[in-house]
C-alpha positions in Angstrom: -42.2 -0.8 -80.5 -41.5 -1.5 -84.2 -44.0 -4.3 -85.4 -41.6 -6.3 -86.7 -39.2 -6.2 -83.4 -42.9 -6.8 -81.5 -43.3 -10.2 -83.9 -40.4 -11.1 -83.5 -40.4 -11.1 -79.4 -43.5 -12.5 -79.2 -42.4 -15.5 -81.1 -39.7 -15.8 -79.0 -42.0 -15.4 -75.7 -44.1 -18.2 -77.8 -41.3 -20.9 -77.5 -40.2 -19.8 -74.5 -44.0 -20.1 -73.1 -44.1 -23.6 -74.7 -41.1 -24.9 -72.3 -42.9 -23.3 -69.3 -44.3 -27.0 -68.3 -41.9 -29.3 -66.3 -43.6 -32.2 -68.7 -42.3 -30.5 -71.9 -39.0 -29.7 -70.3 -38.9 -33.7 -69.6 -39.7 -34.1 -72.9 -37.0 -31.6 -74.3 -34.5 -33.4 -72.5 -35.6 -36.4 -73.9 -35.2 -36.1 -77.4 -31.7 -34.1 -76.1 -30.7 -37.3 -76.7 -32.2 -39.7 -80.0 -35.6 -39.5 -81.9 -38.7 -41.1 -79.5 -41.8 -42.1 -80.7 -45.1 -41.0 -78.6 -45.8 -44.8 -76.6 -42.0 -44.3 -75.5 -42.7 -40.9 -74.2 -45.8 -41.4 -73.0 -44.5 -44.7 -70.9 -41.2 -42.4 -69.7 -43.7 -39.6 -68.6 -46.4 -42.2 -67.3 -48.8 -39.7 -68.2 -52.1 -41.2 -70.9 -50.9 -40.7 -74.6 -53.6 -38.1 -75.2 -51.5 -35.8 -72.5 -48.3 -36.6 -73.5 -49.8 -35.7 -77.4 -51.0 -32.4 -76.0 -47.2 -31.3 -74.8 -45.7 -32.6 -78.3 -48.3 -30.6 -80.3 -47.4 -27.7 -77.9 -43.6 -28.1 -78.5 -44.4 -28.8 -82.6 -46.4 -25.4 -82.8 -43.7 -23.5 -80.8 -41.0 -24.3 -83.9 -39.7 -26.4 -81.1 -39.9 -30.7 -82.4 -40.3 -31.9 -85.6 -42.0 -35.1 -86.4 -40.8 -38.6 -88.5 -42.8 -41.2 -89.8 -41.1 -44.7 -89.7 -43.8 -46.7 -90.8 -47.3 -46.2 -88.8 -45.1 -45.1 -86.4 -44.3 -41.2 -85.2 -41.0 -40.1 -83.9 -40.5 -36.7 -82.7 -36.9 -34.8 -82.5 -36.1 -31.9 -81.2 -35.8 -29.4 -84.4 -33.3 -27.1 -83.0 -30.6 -28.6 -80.2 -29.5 -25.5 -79.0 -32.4 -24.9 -77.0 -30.5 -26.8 -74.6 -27.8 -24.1 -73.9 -30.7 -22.2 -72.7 -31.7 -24.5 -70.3 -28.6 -25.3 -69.1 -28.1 -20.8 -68.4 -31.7 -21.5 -66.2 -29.8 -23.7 -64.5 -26.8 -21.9 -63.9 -29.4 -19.0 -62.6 -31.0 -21.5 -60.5 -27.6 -22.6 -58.7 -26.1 -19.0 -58.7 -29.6 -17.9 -56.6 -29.4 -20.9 -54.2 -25.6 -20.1 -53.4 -27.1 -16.2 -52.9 -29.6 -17.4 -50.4 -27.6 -19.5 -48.4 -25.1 -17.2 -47.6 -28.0 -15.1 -46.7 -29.2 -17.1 -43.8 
């Protein structure tokens, strides 16, 4: 493979890693919606703010979130919105493979 096709998959397998977690999926789906700072996450998630920092910085190094300072405080935002036609396909895979399985039986 061409090194520049092979970069350019494995940044794509990068992001794709970074949603793997059902935490930053939550989190995704989150900021689908309006900016959050981390104590609102972190209180949505009920997970300690160190954990819930982790997943952002995971998301944020992925290309994924981008961060805004109001203040002291830190709101992420999801950098690119379209990520959510992707999970709404996984979905649609999901739903297609139940159907599948339950004719099956």
């Amino acid at each position: 493979m061409k090194s520049k096709l092979k970069m350019k998959f494995l940044q794509q397998a990068s992001a794709i890693k970074a949603l793997s977690h059902p935490t930053r999926l939550l989190i995704v789906n989150m900021l689908s919606k309006r900016d959050i700072c981390v104590c609102e996450l972190t209180k949505a998630i009920g997970n300690d703010i160190s954990t819930v920092s982790k997943h952002l910085s995971v998301l944020k190094n992925a290309g994924l979130v981008d961060i805004n300072r109001k203040g002291n405080r830190i709101f992420y935002k999801l950098k690119c919105p379209c990520i959510l036609e992707f999970m709404s396909c996984v979905a649609k895979i999901l739903e297609i493979s139940a159907k599948e399985k339950r004719r099956h039986i």
